[in-house]
ROGU-54359 format. One record per atom (N, C-alpha, C, O): residue number from 0; x, y, z; atom name. Coordinates in pm, whole numbers. Layout:
ROGU-54359
  pos       x       y       z  site
  NUM       X       Y       Z    CA
...
***
This chain:
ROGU-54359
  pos       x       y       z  site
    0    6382   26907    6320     N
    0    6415   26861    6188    CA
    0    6528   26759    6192     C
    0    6521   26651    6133     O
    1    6632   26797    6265     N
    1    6714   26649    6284    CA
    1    6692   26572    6312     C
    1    6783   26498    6275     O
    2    6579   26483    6393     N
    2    6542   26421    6465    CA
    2    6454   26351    6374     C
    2    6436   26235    6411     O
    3    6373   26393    6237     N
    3    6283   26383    6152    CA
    3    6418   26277    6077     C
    3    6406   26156    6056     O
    4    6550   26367    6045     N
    4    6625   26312    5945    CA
    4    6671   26172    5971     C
    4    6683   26071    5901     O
    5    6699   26208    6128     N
    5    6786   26083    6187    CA
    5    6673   25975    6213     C
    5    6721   25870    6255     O
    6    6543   25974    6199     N
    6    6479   25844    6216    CA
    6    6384   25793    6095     C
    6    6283   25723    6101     O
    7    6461   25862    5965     N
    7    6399   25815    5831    CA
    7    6472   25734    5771     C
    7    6593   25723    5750     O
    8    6338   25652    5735     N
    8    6356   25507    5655    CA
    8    6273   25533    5518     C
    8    6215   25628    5466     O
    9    6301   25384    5486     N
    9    6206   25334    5337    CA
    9    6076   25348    5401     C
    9    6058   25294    5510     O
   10    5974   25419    5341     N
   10    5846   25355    5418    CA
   10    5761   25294    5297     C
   10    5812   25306    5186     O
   11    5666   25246    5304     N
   11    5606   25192    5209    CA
   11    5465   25307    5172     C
   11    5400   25312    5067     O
   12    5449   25378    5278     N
   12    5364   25494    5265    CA
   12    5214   25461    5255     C
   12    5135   25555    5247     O
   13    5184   25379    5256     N
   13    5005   25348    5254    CA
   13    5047   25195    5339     C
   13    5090   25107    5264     O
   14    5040   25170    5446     N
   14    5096   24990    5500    CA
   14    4964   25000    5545     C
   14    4924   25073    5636     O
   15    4911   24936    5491     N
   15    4788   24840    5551    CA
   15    4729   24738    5513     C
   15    4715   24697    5398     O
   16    4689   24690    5621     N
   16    4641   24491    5565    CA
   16    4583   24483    5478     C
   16    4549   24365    5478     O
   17    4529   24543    5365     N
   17    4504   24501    5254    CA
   17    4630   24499    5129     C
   17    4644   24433    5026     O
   18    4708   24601    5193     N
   18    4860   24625    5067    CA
   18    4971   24498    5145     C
   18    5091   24499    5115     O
   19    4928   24414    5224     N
   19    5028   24315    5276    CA
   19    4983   24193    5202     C
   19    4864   24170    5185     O
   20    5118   24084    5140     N
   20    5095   23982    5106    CA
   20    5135   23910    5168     C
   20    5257   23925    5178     O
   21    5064   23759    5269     N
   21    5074   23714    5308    CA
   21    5094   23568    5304     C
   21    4990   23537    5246     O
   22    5157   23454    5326     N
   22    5219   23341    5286    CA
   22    5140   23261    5395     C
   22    5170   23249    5514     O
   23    5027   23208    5327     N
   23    4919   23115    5475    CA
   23    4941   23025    5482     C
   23    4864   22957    5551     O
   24    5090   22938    5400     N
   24    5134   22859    5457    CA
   24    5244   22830    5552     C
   24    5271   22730    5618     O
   25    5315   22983    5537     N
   25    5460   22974    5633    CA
   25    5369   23108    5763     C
   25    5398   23129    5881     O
   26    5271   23167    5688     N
   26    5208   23252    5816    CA
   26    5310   23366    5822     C
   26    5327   23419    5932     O
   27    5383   23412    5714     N
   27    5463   23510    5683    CA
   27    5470   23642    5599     C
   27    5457   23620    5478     O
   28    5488   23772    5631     N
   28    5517   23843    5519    CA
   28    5561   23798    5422     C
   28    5679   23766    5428     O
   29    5491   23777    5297     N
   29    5567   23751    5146    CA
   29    5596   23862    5040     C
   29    5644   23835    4930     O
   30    5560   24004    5086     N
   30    5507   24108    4985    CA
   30    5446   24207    4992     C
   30    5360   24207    5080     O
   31    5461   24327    4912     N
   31    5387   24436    4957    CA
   31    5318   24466    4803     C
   31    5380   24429    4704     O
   32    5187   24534    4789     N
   32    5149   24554    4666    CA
   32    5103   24740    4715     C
   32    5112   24791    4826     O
   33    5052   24804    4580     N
   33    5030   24933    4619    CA
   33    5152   25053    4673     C
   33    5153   25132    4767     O
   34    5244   25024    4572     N
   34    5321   25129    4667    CA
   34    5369   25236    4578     C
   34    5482   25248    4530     O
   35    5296   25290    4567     N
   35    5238   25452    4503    CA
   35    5290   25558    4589     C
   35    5305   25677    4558     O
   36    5310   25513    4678     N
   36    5375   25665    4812    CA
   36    5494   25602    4853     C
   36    5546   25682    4930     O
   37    5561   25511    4845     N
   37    5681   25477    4859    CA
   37    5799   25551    4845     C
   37    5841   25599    4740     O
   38    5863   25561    4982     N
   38    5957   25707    4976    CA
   38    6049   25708    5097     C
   38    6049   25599    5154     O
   39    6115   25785    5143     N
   39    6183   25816    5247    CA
   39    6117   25872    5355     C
   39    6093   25992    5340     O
   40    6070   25809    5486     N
   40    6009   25872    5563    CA
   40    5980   25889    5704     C
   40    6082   25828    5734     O
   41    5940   25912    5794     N
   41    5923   25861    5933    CA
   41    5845   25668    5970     C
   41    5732   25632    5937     O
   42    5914   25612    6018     N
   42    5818   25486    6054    CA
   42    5739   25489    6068     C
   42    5670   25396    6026     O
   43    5678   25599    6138     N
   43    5556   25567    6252    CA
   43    5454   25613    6153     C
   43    5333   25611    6176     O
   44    5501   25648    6059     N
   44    5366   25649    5899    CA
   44    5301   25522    5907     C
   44    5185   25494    5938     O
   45    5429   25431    5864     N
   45    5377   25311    5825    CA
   45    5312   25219    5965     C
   45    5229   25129    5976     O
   46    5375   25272    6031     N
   46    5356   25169    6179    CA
   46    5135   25201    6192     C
   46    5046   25115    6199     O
   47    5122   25391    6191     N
   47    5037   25428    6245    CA
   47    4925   25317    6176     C
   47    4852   25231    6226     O
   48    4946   25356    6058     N
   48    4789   25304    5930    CA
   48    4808   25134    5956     C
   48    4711   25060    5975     O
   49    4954   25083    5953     N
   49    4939   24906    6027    CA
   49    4798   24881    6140     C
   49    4703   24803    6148     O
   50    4855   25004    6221     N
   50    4776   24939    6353    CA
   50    4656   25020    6300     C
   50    4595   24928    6246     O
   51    4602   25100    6284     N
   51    4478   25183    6237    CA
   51    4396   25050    6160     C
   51    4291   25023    6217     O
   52    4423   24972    6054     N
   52    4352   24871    6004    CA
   52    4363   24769    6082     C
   52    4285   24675    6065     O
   53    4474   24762    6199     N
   53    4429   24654    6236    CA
   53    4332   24610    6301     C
   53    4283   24497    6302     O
   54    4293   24748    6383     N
   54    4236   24787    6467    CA
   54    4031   24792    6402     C
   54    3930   24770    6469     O
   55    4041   24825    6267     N
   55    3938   24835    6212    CA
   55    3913   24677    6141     C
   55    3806   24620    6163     O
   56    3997   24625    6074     N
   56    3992   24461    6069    CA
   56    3966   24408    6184     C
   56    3890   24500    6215     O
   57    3963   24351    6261     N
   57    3937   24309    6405    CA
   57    3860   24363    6507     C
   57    3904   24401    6615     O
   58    3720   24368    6464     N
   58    3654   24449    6583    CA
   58    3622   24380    6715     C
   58    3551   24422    6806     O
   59    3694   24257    6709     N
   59    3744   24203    6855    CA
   59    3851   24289    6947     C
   59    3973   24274    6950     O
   60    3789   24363    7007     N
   60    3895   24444    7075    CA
   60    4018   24372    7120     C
   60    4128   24425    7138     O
   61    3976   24206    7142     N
   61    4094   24136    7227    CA
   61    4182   24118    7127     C
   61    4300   24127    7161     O
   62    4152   24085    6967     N
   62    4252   24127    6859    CA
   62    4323   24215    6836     C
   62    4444   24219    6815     O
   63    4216   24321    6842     N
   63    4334   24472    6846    CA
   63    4392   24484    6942     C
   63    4493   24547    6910     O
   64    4395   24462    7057     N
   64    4461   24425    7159    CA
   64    4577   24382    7125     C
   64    4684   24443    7132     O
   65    4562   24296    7097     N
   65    4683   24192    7067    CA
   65    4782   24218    6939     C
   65    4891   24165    6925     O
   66    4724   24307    6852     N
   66    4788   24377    6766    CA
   66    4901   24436    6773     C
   66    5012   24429    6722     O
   67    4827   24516    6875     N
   67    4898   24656    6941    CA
   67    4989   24613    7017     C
   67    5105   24654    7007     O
   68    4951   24520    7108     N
   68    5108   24458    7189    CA
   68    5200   24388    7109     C
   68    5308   24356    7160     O
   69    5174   24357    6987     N
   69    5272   24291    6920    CA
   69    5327   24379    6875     C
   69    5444   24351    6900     O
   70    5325   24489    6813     N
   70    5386   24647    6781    CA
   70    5481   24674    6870     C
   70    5600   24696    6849     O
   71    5390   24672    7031     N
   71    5474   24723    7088    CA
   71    5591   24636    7130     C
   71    5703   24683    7152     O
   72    5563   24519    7139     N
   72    5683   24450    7215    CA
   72    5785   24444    7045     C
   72    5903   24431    7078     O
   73    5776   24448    6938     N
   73    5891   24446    6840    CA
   73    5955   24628    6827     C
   73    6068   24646    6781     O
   74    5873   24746    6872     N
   74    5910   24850    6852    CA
   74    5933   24932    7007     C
   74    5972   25048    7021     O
   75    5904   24853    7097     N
   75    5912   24909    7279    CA
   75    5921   25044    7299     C
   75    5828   25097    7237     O
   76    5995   25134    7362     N
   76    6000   25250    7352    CA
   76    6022   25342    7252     C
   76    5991   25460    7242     O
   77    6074   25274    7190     N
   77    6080   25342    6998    CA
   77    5933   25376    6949     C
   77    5916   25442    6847     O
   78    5844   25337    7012     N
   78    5720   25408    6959    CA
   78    5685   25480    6982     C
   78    5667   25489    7104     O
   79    5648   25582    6907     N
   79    5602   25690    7001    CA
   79    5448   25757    6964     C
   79    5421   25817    6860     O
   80    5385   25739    7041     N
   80    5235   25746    7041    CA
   80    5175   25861    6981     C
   80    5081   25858    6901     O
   81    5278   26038    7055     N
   81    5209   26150    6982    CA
   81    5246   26143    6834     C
   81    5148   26173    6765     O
   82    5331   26121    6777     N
   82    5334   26096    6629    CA
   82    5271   26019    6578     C
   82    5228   26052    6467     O
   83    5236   25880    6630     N
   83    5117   25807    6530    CA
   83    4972   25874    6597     C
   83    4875   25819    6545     O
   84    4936   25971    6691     N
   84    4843   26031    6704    CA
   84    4796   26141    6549     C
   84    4703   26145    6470     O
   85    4954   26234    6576     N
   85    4942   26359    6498    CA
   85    4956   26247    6297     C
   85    4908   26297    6196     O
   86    5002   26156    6297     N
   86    5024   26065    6156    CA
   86    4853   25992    6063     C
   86    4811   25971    5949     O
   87    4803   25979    6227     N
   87    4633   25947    6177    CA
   87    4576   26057    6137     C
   87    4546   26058    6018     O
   88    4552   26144    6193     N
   88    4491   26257    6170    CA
   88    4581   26299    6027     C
   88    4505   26293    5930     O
   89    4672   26325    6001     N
   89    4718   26382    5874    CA
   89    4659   26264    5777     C
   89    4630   26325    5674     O
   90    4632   26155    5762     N
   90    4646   26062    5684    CA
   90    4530   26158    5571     C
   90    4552   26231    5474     O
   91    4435   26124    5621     N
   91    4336   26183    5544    CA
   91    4362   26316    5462     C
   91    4304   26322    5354     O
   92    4434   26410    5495     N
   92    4481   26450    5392    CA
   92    4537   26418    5258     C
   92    4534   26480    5152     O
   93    4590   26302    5293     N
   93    4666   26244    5145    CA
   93    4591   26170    5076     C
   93    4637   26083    5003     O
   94    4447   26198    5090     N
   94    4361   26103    4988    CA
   94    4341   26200    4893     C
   94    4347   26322    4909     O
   95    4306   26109    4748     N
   95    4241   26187    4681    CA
   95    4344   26164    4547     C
   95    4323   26224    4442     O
***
């Protein structure tokens, strides 16, 4: 539980490429829409469902590929894999 406390942020709680607004002329985050679950929470919420669509947007594996290394090289060992494992699997609970 400390460990939960000490690595909570803002999360946006649903992050995925469709709730991102994007600026196709500077090729930049401009915005987030949808934020209905917006709250205090672990990253790797938002990180997991990022890469989860990205991964399903891009069925070029060499995209998702490239996704995923971009994750990793801005989040490096700070990521941690069994939590966005155990974060996918919960997701689906929160539908509805």
């Amino acid at each position: 539980m400390e460990q939960q406390s000490a690595d909570a942020v803002v999360c946006h709680g649903d992050l995925c490429l469709p709730n991102l607004i994007v600026d196709p002329d500077a090729g930049s985050l401009s915005g987030f829409i949808d934020v209905g679950r917006l709250g205090v929470g672990d990253p790797h919420v938002d990180l997991t469902l990022l890469l989860a669509t990205a991964r399903e947007t891009w069925s070029d594996d060499v995209e998702a590929a490239r996704a995923e290394a971009e994750l990793e090289r801005h989040y490096g060992p700070a990521l941690d894999h069994d939590r966005m494992r155990f974060y996918l699997a919960l997701d689906p609970l929160t539908w509805g």
